[in-house]
N, C-alpha and C positions, 0 to 999 in steps of 0.2 A: 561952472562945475563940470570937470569931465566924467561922461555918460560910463560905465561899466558894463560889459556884455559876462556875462556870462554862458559858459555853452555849456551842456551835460548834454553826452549821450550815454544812453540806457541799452546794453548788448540783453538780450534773451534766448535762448536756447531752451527748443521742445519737443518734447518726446511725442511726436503725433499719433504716435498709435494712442498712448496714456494720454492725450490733450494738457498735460504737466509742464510745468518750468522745469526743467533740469540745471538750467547754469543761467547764471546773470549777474551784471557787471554795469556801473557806470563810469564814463570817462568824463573828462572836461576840454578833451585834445577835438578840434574842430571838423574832425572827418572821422569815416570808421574805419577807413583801409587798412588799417595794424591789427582789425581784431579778431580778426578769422583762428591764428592759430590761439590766442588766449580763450578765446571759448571754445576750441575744439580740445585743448590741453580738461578745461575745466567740466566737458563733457565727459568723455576719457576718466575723469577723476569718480566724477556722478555717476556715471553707468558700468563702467567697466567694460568698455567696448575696444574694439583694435579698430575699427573700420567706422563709416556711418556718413549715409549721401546729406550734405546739405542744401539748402535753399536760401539763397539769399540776393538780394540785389547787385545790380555788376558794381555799381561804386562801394559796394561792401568789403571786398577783397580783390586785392591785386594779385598776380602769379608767383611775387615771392613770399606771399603768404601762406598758399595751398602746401608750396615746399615746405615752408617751414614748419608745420603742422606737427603735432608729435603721434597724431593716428591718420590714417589710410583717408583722405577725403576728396568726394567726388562733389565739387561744389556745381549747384544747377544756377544760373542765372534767372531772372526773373523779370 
């Protein structure tokens, strides 16, 4: 019988001042590297912000995802 994997990643987005979830998202795609501007779009929607530094680990996003972002972000590695 063949074994089936399945992957789920879990995206979360936080207002660290509020300690709140603002945005979150799961995927089934095997890495995160795409998700950067979908939750920065879905942050943007939650807050209503134009700008906002994030934190996240370096295999989180690659640099055409920073571009493609639909607000101003200043991603910090980690």
């Amino acid at each position: 019988m063949p074994r089936t994997r399945i992957l789920d990643h879990v995206q979360t987005a936080v207002d660290v001042q509020h300690h709140l979830i603002v945005a979150h998202d799961v995927t089934n795609v095997g890495h995160d590297r795409d998700q950067l501007s979908n939750m920065a779009g879905q942050v943007k929607a939650a807050m209503g912000v134009e700008a906002l530094d994030v934190l996240a680990d370096r295999d989180y996003f690659k640099g055409e995802e920073v571009q493609r972002t639909p607000i101003a972000v200043r991603p910090t590695s980690v």
